[in-house]
N, CA and C atoms as a LAMMPS dump frame, in Angstrom:
ITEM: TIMESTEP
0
ITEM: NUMBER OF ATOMS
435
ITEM: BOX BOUNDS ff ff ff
-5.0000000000000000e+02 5.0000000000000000e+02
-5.0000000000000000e+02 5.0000000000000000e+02
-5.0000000000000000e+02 5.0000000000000000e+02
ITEM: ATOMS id mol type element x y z
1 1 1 N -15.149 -310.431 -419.834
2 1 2 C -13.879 -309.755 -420.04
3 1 3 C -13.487 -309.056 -418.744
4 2 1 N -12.08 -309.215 -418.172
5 2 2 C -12.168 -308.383 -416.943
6 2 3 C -11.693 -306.674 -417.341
7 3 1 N -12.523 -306.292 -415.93
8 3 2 C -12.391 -304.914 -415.953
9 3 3 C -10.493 -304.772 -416.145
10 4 1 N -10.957 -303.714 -416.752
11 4 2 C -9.459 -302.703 -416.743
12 4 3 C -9.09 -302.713 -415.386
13 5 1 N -7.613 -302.785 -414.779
14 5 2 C -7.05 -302.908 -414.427
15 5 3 C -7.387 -303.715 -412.856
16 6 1 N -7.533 -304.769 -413.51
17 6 2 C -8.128 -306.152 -412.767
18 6 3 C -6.876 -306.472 -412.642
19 7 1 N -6.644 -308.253 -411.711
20 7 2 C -5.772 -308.671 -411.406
21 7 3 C -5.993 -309.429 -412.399
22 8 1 N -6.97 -310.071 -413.557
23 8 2 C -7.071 -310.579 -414.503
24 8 3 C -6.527 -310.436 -415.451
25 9 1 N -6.786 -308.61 -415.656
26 9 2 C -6.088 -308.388 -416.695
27 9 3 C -4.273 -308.347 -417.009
28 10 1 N -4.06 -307.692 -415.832
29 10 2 C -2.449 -307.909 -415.075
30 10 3 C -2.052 -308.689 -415.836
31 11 1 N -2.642 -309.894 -415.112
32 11 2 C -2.22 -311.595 -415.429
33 11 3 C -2.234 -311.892 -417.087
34 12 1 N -2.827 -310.897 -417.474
35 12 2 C -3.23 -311.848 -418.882
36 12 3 C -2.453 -310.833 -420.21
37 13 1 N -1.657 -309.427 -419.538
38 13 2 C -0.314 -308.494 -419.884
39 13 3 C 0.571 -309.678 -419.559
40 14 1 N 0.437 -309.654 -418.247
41 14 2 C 2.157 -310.336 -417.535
42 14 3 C 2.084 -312.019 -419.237
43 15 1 N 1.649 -312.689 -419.242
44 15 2 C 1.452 -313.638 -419.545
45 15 3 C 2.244 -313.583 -421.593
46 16 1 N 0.963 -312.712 -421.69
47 16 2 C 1.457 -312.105 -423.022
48 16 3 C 2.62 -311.394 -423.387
49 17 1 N 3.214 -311.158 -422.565
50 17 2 C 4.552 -310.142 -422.854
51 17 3 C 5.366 -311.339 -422.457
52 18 1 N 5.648 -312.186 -421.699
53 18 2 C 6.473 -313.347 -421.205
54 18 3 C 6.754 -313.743 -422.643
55 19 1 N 5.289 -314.742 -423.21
56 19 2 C 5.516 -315.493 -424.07
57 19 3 C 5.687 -314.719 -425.517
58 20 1 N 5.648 -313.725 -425.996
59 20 2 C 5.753 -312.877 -426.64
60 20 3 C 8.034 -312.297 -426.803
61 21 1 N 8.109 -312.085 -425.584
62 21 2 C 9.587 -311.894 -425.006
63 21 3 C 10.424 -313.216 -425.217
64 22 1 N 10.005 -314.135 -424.931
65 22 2 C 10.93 -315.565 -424.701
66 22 3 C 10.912 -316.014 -426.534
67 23 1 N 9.739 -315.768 -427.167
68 23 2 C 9.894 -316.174 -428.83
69 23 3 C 10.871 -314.841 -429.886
70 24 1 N 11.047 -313.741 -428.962
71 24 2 C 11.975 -312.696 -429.702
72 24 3 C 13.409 -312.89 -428.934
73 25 1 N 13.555 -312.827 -427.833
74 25 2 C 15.085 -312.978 -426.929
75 25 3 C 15.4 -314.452 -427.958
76 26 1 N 14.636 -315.529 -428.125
77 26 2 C 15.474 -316.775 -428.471
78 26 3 C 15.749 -316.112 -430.278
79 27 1 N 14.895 -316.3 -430.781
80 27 2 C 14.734 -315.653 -432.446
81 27 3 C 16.459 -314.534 -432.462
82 28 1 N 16.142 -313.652 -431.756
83 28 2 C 17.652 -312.839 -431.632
84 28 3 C 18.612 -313.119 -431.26
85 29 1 N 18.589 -313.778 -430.373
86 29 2 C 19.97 -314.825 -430.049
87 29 3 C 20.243 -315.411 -431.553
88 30 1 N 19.937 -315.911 -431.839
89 30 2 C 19.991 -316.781 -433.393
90 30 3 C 20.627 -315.864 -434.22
91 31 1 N 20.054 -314.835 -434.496
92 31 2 C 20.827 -313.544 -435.327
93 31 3 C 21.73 -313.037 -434.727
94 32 1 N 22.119 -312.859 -433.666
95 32 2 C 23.401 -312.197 -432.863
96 32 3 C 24.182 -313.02 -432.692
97 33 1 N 24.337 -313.93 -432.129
98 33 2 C 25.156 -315.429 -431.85
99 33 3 C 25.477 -316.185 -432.487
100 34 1 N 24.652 -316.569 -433.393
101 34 2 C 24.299 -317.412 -433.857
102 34 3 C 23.922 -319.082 -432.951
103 35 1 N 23.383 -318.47 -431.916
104 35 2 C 22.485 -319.611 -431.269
105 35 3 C 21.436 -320.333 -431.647
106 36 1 N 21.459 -321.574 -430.68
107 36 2 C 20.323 -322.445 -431.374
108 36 3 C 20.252 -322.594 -432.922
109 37 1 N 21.797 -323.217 -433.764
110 37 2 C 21.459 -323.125 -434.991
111 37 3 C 20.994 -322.084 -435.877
112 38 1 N 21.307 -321.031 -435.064
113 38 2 C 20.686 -319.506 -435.901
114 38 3 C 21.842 -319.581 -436.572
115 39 1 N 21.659 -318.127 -437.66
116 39 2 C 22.809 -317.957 -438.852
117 39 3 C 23.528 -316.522 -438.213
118 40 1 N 23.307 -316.384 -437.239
119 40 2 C 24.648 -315.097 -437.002
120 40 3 C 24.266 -314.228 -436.67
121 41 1 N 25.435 -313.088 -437.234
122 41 2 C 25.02 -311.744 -437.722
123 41 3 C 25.416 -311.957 -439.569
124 42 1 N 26.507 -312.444 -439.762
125 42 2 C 27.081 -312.665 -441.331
126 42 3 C 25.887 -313.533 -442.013
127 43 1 N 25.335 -314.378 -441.495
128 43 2 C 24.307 -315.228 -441.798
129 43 3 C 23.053 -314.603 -442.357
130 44 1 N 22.311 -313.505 -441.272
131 44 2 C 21.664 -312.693 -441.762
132 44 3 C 21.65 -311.619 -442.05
133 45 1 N 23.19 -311.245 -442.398
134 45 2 C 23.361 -310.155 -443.268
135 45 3 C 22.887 -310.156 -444.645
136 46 1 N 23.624 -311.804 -444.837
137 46 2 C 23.552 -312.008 -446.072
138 46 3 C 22.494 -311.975 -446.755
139 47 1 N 21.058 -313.004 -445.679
140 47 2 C 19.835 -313.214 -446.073
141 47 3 C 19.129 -312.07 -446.531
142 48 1 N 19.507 -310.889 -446.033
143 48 2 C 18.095 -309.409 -445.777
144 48 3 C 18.993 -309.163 -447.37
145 49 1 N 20.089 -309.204 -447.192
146 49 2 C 20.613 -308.493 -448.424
147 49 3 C 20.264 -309.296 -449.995
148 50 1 N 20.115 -310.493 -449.588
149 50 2 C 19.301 -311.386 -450.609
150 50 3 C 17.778 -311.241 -450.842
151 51 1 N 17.378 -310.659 -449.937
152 51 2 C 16.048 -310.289 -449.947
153 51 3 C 15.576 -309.019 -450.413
154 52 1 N 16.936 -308.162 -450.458
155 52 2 C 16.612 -306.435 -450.484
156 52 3 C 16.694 -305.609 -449.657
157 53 1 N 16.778 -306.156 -448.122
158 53 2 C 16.746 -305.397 -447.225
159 53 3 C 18.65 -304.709 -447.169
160 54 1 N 18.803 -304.198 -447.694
161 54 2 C 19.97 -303.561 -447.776
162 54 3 C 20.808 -301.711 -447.222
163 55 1 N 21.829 -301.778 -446.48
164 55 2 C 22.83 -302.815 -446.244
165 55 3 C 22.413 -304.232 -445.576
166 56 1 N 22.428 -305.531 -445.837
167 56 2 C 22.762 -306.031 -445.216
168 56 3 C 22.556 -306.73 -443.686
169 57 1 N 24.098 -305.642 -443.664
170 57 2 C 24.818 -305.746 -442.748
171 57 3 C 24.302 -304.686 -441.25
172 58 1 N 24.101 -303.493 -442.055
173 58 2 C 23.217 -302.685 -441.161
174 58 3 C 22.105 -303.285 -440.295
175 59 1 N 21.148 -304.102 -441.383
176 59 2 C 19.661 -304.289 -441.465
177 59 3 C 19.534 -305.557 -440.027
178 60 1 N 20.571 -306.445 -440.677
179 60 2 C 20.662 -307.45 -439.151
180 60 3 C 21.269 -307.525 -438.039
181 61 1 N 21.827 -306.14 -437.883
182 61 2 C 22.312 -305.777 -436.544
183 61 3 C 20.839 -304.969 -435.932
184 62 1 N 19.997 -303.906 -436.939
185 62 2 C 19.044 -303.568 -436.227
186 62 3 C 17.774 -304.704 -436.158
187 63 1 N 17.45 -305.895 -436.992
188 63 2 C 16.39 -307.164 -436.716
189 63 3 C 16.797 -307.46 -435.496
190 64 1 N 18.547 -307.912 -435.289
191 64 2 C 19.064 -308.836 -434.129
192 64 3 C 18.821 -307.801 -432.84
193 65 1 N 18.675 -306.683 -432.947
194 65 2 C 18.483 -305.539 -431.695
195 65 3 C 16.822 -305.45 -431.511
196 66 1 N 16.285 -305.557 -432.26
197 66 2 C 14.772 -305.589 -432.113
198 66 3 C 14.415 -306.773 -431.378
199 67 1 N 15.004 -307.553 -431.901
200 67 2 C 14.025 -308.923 -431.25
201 67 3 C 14.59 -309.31 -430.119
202 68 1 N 16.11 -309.288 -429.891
203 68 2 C 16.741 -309.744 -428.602
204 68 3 C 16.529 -308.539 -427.418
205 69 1 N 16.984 -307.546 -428.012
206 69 2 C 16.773 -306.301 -426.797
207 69 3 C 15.554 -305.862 -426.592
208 70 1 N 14.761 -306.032 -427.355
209 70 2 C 13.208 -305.799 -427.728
210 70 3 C 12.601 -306.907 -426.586
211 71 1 N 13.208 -308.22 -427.295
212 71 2 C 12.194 -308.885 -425.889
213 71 3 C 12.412 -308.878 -424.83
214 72 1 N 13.908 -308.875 -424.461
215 72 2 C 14.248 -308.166 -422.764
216 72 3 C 13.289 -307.125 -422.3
217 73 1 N 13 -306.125 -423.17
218 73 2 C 12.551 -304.779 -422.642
219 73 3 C 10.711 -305.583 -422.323
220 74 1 N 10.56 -306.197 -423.519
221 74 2 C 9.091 -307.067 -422.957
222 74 3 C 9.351 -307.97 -421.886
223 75 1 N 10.165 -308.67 -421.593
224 75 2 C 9.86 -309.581 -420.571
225 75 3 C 10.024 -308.939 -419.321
226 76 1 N 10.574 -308.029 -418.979
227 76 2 C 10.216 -307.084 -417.613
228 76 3 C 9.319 -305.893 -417.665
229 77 1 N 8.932 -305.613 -419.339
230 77 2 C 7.999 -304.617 -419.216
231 77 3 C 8.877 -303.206 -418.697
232 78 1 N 9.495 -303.025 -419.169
233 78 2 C 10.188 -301.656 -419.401
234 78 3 C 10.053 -301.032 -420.914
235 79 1 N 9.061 -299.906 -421.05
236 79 2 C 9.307 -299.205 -422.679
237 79 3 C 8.895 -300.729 -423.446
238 80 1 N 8.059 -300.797 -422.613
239 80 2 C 6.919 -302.022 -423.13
240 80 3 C 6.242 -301.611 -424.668
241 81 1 N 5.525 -300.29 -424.563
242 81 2 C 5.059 -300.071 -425.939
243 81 3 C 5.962 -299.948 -426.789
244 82 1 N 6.896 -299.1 -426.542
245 82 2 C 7.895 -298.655 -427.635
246 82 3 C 8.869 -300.415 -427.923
247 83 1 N 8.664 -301.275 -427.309
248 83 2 C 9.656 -302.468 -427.999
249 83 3 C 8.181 -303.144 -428.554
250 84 1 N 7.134 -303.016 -428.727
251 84 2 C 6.059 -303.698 -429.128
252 84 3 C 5.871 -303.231 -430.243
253 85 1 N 6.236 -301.955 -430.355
254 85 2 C 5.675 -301.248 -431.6
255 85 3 C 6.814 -301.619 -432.909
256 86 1 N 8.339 -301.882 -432.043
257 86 2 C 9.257 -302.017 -433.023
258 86 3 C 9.4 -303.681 -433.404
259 87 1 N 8.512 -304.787 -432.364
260 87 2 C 8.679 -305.828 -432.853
261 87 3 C 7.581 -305.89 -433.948
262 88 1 N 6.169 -305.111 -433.963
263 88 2 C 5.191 -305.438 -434.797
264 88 3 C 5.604 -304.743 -436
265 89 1 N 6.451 -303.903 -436.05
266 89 2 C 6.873 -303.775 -437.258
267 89 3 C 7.828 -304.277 -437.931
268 90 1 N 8.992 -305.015 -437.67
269 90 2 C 9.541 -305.814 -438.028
270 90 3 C 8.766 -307.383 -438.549
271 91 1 N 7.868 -307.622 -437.99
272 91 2 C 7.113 -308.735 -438.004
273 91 3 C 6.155 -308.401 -439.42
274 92 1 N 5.711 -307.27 -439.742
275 92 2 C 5.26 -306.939 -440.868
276 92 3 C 6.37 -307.072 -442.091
277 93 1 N 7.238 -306.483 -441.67
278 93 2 C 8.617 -306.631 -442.763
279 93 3 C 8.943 -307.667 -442.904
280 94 1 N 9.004 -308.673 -441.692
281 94 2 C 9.095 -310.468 -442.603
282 94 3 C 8.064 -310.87 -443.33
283 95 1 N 6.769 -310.534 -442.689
284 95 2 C 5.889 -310.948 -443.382
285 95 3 C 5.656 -310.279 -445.22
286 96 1 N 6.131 -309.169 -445.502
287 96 2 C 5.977 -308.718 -446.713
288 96 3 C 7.561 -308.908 -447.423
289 97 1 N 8.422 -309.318 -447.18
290 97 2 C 9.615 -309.521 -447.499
291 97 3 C 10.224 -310.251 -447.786
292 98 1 N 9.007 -312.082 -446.686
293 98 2 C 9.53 -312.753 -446.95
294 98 3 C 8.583 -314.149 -446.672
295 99 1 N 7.571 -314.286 -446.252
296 99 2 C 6.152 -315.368 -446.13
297 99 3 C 4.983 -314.397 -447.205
298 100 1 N 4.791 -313.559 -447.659
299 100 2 C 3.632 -313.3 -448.49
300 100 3 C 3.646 -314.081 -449.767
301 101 1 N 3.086 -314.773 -450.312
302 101 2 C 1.431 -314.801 -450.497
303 101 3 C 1.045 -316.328 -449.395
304 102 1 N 2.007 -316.502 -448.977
305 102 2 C 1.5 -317.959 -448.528
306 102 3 C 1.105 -317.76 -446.867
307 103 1 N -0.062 -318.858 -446.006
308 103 2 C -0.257 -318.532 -445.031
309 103 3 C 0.374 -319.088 -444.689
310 104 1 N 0.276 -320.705 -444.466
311 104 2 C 0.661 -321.755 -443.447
312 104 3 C 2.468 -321.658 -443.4
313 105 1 N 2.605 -321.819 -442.041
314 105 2 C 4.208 -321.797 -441.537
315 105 3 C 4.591 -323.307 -442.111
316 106 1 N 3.985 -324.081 -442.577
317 106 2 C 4.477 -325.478 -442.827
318 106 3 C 5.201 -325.179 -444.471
319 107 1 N 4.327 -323.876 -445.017
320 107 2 C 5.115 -323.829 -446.225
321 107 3 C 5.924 -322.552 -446.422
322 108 1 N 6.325 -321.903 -445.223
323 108 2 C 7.15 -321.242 -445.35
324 108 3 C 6.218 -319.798 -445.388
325 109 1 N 5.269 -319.689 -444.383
326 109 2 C 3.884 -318.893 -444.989
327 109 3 C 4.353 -317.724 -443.487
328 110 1 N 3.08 -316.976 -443.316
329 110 2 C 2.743 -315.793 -442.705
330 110 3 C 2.551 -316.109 -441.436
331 111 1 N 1.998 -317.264 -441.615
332 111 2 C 0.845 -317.265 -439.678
333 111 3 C 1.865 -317.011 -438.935
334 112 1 N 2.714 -317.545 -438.568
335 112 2 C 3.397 -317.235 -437.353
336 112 3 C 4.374 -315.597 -436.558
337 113 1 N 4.583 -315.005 -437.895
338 113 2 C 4.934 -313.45 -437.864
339 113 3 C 3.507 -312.875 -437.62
340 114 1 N 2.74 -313.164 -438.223
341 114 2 C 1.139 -312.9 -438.134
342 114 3 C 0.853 -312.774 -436.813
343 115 1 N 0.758 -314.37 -435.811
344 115 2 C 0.863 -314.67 -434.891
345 115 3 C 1.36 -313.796 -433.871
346 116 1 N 2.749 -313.218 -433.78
347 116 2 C 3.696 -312.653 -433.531
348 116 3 C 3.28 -311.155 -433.448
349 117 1 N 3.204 -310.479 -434.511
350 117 2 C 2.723 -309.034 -434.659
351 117 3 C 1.589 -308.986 -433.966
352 118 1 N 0.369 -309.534 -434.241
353 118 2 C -0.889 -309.392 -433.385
354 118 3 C -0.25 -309.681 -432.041
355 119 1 N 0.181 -310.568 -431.438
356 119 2 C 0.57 -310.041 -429.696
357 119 3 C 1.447 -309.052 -429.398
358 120 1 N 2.363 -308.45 -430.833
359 120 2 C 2.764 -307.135 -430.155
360 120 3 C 1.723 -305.82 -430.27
361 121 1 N 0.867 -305.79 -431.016
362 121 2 C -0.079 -304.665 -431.791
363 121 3 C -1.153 -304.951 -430.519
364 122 1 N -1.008 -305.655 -429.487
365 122 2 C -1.891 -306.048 -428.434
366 122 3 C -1.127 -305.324 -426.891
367 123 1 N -0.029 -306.035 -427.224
368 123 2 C 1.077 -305.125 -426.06
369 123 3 C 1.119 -303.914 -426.323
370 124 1 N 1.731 -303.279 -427.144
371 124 2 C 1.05 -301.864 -427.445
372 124 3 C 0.106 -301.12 -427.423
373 125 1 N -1.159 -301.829 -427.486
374 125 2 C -2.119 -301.53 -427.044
375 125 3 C -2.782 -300.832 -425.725
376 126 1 N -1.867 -302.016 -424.655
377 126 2 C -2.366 -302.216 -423.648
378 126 3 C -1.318 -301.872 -422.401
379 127 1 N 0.131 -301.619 -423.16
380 127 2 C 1.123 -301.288 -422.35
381 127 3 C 1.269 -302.591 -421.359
382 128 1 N 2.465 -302.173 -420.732
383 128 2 C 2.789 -303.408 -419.836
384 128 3 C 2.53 -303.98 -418.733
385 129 1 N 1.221 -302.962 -418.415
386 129 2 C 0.052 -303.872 -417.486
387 129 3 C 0.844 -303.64 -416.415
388 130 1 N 0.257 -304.244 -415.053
389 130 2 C 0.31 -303.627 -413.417
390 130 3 C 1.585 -304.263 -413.597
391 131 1 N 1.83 -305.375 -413.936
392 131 2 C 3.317 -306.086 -413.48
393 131 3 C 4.226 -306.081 -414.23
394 132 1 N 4.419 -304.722 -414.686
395 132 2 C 5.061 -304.599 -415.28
396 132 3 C 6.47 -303.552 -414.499
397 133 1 N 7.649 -303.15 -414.779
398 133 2 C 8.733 -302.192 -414.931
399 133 3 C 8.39 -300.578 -415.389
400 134 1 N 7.256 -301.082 -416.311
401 134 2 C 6.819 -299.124 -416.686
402 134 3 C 6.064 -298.47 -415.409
403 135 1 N 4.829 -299.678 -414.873
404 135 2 C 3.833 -299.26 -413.862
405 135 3 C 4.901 -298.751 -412.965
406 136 1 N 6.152 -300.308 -412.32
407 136 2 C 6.479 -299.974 -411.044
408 136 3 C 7.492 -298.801 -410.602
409 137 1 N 8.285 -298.502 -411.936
410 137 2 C 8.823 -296.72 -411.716
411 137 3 C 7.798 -295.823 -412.331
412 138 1 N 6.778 -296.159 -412.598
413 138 2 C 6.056 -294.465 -413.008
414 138 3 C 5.803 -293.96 -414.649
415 139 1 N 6.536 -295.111 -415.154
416 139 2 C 6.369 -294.942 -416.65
417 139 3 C 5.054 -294.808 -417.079
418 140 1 N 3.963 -295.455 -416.545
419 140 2 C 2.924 -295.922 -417.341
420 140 3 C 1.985 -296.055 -416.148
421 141 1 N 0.906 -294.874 -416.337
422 141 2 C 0.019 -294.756 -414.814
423 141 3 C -1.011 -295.863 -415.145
424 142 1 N -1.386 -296.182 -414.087
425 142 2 C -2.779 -296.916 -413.818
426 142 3 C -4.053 -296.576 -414.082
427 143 1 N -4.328 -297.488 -414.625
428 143 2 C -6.288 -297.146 -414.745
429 143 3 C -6.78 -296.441 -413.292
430 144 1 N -7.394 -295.398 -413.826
431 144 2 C -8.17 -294.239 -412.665
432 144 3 C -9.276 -294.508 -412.7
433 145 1 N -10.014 -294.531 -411.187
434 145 2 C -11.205 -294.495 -410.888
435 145 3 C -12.021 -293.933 -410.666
């Protein structure tokens, strides 16, 4: 395992927050835009409100702000924890709202919010690492020696 604040570890923040960022920026586009065949904002207004998550209308303006502005803030690592903490909780709320009892994503199951939450409950963890936007203004000090 590399030491704390290795160039290993860097690499292996930088890496995780990328691919972590690029599966929430696209996911939110979909809810805001309705890109890539996503359903909107009216689209998933409707859905949360079919689900319970109510208003609505409220509910998928703040999902579509979590995951799109959320992963911006991960993919440069700015307020790295604080968008990690708000994607792993959203990722719990699909998962109990809307994949529980089933696992597999083939049937409409958990793993992949699963998937999802564990690399933010990891980013949070670990903050946004040397190459990150928090380190390089001062947000988030460095491992001391």
């Amino acid at each position: 395992m590399p030491a704390p604040g290795s160039a290993a570890l860097g690499v292996a923040c930088l890496v995780l927050r990328i691919v972590l960022s690029l599966i929430m920026i696209l996911h939110g586009a979909q809810k805001l835009f309705g890109a890539f065949d996503g359903p909107g904002l009216d689209g998933t207004a409707a859905f949360f409100a079919q689900i319970g998550l109510s208003p609505g209308g409220f509910w998928a303006w703040v999902g579509a702000l979590v995951e799109f502005g959320g992963g911006i803030l991960l993919l440069v690592g700015l307020l790295a924890r604080a968008a990690a903490f708000f994607v792993a909780v959203q990722m719990c709320v699909a998962i109990l709202k809307v994949h529980v009892p089933k696992f597999f994503v083939s049937e409409g199951g958990m793993e992949f919010a699963l998937a999802l939450a564990a690399m933010a409950v990891a980013v949070f963890l670990l903050g946004g690492g040397p190459l990150s936007l928090d380190r390089f203004i001062g947000l988030e000090k460095g491992v001391r020696r």
